[in-house]
VMD Tcl script that builds the backbone (N, CA, C; Angstrom):
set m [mol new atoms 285]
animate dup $m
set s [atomselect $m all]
$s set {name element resname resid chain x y z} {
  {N N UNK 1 A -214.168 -118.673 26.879}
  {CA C UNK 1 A -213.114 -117.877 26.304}
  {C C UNK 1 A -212.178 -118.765 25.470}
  {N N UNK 2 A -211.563 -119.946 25.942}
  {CA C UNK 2 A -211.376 -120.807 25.434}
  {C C UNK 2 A -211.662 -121.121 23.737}
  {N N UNK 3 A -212.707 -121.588 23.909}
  {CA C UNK 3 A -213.829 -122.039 22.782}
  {C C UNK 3 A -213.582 -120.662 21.846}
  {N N UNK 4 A -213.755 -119.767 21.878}
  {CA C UNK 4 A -213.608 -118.144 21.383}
  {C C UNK 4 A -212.245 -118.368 20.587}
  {N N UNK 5 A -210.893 -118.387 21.338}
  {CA C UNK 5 A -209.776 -118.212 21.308}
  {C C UNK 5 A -209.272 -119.018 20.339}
  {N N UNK 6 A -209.903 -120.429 20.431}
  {CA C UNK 6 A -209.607 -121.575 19.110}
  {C C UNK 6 A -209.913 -121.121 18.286}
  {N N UNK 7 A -211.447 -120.801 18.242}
  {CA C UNK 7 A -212.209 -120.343 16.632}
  {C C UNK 7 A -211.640 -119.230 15.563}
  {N N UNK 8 A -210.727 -118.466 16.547}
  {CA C UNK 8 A -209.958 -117.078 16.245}
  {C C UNK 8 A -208.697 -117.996 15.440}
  {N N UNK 9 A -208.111 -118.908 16.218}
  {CA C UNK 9 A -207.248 -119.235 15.856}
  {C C UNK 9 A -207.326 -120.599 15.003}
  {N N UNK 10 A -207.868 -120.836 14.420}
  {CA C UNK 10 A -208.080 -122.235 13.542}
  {C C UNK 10 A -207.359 -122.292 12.333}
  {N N UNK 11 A -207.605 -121.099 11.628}
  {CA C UNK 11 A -206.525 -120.733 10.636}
  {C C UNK 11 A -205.078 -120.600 10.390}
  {N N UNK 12 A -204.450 -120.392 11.540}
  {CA C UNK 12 A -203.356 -120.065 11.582}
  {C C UNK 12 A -202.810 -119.350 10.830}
  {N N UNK 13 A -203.586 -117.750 10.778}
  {CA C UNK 13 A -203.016 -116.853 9.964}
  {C C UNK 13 A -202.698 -115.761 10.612}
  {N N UNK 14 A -201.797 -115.436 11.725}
  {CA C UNK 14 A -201.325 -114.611 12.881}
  {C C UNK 14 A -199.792 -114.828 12.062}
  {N N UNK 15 A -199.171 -113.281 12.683}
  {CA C UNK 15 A -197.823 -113.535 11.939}
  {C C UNK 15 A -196.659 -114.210 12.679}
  {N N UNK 16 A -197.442 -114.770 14.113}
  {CA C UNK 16 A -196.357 -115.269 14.647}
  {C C UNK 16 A -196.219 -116.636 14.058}
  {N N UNK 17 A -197.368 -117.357 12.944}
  {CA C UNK 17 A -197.507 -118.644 12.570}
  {C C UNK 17 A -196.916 -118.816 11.012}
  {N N UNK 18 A -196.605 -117.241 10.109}
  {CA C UNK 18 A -196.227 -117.023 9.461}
  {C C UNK 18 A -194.381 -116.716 9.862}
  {N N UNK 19 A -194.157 -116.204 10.967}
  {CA C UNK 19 A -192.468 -115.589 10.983}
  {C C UNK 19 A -192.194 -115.742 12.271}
  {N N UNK 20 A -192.669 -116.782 13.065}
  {CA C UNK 20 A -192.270 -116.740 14.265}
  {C C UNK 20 A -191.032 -117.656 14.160}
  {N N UNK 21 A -190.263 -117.444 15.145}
  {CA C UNK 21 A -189.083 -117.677 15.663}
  {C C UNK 21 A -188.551 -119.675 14.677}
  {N N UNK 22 A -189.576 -120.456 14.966}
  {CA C UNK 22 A -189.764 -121.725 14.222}
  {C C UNK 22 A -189.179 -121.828 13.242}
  {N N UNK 23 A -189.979 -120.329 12.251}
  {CA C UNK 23 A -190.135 -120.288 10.960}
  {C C UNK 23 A -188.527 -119.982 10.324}
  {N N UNK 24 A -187.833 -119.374 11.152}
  {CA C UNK 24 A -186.987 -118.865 10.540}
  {C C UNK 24 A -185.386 -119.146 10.304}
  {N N UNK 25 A -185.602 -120.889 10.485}
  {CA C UNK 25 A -184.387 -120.975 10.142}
  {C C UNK 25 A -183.952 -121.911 8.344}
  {N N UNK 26 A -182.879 -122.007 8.110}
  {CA C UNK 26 A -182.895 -122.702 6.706}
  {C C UNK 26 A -183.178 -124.017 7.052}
  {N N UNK 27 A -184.105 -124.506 6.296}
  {CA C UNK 27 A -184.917 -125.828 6.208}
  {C C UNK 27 A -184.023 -127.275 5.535}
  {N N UNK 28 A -183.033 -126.289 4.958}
  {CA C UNK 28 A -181.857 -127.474 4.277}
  {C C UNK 28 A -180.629 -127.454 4.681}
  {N N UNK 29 A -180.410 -126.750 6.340}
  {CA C UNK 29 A -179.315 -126.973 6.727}
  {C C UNK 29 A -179.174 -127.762 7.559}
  {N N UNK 30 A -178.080 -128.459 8.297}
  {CA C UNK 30 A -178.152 -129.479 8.932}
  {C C UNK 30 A -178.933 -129.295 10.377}
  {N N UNK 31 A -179.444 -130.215 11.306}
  {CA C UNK 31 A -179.861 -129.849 12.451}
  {C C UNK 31 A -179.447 -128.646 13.010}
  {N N UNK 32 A -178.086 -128.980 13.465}
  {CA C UNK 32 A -177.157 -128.573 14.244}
  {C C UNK 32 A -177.385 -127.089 13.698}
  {N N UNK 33 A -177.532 -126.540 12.699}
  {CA C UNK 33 A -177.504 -125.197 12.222}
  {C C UNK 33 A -178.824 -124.597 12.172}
  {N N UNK 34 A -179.853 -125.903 11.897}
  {CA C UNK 34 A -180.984 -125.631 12.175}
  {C C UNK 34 A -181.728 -124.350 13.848}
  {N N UNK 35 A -181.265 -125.138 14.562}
  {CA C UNK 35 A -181.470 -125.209 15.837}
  {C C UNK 35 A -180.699 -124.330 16.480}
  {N N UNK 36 A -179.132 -124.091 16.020}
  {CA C UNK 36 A -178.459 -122.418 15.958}
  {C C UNK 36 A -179.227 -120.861 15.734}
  {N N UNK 37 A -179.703 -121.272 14.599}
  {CA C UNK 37 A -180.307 -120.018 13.694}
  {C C UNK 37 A -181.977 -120.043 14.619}
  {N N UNK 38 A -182.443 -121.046 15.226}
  {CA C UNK 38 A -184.090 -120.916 16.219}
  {C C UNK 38 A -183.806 -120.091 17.347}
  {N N UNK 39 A -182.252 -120.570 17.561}
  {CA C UNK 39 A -181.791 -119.518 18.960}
  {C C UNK 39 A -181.120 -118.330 18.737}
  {N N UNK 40 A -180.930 -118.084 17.572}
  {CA C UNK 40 A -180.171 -116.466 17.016}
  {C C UNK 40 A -181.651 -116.029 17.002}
  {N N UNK 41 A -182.406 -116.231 16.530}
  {CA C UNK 41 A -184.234 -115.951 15.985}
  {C C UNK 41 A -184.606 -115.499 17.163}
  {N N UNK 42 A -184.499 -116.515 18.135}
  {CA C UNK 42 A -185.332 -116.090 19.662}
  {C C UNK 42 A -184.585 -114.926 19.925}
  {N N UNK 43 A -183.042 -115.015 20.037}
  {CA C UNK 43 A -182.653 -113.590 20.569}
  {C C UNK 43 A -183.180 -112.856 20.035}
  {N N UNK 44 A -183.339 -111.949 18.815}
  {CA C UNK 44 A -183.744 -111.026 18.150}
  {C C UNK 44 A -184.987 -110.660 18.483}
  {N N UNK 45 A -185.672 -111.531 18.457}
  {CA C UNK 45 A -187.901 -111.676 18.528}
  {C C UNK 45 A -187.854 -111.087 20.005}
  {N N UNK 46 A -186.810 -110.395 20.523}
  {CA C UNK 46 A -187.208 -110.313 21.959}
  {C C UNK 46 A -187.592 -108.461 22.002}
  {N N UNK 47 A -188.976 -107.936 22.209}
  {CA C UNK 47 A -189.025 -106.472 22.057}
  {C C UNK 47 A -188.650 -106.774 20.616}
  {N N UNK 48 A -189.258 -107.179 19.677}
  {CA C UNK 48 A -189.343 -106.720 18.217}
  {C C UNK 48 A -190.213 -107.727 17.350}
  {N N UNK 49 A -190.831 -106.885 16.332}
  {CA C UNK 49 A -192.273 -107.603 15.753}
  {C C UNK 49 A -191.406 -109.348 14.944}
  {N N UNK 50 A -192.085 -110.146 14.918}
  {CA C UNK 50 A -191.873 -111.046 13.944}
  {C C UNK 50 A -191.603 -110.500 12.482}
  {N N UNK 51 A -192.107 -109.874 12.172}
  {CA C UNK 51 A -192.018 -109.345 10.706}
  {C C UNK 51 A -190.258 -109.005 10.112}
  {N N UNK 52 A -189.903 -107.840 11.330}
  {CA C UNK 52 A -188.559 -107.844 11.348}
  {C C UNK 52 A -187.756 -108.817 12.061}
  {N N UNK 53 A -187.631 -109.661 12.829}
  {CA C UNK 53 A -187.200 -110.620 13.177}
  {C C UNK 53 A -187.037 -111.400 11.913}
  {N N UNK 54 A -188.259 -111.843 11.342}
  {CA C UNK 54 A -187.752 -112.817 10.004}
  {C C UNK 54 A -186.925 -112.220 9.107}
  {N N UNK 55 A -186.922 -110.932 8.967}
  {CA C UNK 55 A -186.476 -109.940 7.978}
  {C C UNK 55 A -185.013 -110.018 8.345}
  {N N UNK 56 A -184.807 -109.984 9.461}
  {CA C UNK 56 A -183.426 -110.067 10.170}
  {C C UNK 56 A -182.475 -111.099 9.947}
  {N N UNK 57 A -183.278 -111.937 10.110}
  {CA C UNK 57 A -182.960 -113.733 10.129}
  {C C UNK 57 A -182.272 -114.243 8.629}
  {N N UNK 58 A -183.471 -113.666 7.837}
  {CA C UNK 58 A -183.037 -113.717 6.608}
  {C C UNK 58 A -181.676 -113.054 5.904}
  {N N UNK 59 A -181.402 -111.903 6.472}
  {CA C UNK 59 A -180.048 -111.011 5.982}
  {C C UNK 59 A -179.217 -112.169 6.492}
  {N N UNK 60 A -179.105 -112.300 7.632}
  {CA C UNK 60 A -178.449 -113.295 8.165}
  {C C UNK 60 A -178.000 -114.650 7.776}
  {N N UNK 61 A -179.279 -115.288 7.465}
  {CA C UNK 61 A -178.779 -116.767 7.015}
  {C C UNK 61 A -178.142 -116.505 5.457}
  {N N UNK 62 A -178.721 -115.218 4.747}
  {CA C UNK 62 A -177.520 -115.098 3.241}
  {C C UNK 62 A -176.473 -114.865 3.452}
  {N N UNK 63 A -176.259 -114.587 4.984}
  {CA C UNK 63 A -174.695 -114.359 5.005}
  {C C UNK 63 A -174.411 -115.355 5.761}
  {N N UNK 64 A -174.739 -116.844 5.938}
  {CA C UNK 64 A -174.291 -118.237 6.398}
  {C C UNK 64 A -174.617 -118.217 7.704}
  {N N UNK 65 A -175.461 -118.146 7.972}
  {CA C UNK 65 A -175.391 -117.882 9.769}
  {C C UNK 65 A -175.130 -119.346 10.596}
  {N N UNK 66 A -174.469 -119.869 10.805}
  {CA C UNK 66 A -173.735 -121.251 11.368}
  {C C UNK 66 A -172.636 -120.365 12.868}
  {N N UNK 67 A -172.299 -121.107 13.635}
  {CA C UNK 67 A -171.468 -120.567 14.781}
  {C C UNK 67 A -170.234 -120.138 14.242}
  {N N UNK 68 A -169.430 -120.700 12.978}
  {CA C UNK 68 A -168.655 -120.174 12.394}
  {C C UNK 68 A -168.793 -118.636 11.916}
  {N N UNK 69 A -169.330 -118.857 10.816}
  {CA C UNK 69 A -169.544 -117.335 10.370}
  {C C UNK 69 A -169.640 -116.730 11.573}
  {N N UNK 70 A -170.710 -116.637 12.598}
  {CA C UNK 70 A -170.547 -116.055 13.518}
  {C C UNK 70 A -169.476 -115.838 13.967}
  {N N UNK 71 A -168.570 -116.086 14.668}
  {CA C UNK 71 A -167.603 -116.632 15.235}
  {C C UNK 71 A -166.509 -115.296 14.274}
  {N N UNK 72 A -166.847 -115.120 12.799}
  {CA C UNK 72 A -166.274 -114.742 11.737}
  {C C UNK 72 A -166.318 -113.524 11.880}
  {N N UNK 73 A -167.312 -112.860 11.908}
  {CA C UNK 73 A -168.232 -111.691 12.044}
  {C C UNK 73 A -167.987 -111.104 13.216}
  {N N UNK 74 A -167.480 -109.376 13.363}
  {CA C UNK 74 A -167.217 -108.731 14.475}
  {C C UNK 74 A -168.574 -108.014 14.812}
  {N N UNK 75 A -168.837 -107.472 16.080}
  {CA C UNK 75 A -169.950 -107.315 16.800}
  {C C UNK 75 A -170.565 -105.925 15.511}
  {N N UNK 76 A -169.708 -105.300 14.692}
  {CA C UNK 76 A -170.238 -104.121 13.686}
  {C C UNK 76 A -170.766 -104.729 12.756}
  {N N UNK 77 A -170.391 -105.925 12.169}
  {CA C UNK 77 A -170.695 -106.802 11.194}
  {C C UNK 77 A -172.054 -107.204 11.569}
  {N N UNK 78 A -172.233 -107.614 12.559}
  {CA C UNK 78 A -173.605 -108.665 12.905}
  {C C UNK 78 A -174.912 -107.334 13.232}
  {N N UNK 79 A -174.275 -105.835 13.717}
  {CA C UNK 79 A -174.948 -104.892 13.614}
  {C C UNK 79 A -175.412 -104.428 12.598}
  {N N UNK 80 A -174.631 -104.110 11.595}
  {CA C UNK 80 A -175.401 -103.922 10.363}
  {C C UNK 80 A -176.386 -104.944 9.543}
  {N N UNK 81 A -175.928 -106.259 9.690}
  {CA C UNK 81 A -177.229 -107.491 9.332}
  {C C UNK 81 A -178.215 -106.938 10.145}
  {N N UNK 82 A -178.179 -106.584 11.258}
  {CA C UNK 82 A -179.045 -106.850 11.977}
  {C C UNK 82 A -180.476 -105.459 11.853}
  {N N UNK 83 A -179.613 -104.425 11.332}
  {CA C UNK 83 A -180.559 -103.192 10.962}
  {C C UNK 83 A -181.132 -102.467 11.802}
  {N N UNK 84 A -182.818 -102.493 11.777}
  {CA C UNK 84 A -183.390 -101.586 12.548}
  {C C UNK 84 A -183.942 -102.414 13.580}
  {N N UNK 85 A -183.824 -103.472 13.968}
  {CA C UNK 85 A -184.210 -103.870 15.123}
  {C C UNK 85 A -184.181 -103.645 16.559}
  {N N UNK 86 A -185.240 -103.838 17.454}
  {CA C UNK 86 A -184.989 -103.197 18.699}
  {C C UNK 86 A -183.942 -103.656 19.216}
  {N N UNK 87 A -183.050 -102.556 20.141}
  {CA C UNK 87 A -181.751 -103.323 20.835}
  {C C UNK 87 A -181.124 -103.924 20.194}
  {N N UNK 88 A -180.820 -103.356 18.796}
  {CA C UNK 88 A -179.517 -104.087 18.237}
  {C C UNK 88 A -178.512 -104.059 18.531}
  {N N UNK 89 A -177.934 -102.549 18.848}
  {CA C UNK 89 A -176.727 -103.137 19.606}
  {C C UNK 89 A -176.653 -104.065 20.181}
  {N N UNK 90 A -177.227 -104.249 21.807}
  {CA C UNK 90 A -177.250 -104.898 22.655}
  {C C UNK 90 A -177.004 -106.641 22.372}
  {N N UNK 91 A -178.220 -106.777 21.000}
  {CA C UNK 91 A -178.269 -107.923 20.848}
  {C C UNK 91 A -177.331 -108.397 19.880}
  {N N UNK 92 A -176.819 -107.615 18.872}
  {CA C UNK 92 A -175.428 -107.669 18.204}
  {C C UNK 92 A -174.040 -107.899 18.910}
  {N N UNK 93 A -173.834 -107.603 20.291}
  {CA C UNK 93 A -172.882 -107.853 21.113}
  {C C UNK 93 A -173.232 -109.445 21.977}
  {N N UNK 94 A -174.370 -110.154 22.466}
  {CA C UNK 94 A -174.991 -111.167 22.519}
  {C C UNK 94 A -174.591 -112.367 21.362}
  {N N UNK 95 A -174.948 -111.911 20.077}
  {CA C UNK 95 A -174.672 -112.984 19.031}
  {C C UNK 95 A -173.393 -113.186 18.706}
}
mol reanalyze $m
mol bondsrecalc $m
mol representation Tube
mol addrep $m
């Protein structure tokens, strides 16, 4: 099964290898913001496809996503970035 499971996966063309949680933070921001925006990502990816997760991520980092902005942003604010995702509220009150 093993052996099976590699051969499936050699390509790495699954969308979790395309928009998974990794993928989705800005590549030219500093660590520290880096590694912010992997753990805003994970919250979201939780009960919801990668596709919208990146989709999410992205509204987000155009609107600076750093602990500041956050910090900036009231729980309606981070709801509407956040769109149709599962448990947005929930997870809009979280971020």
């Amino acid at each position: 099964m093993y052996s099976l499971i590699k051969e499936m996966r050699k390509e790495r063309n699954a969308a979790v290898d395309l928009y998974g949680c990794t993928c989705n933070s800005d590549k030219s921001a500093p660590k520290e913001v880096q590694e912010f925006q992997t753990l805003v990502s994970l919250l979201i990816s939780v009960q919801n496809r990668d596709e919208s997760t990146a989709a999410a991520m992205e509204r987000l980092i155009a609107r600076g996503l750093t602990v500041d902005s956050v910090n900036n942003m009231t729980e309606e604010d981070v709801l509407l970035v956040l769109g149709g995702v599962n448990f947005n509220k929930t997870k809009a009150k979280y971020i």
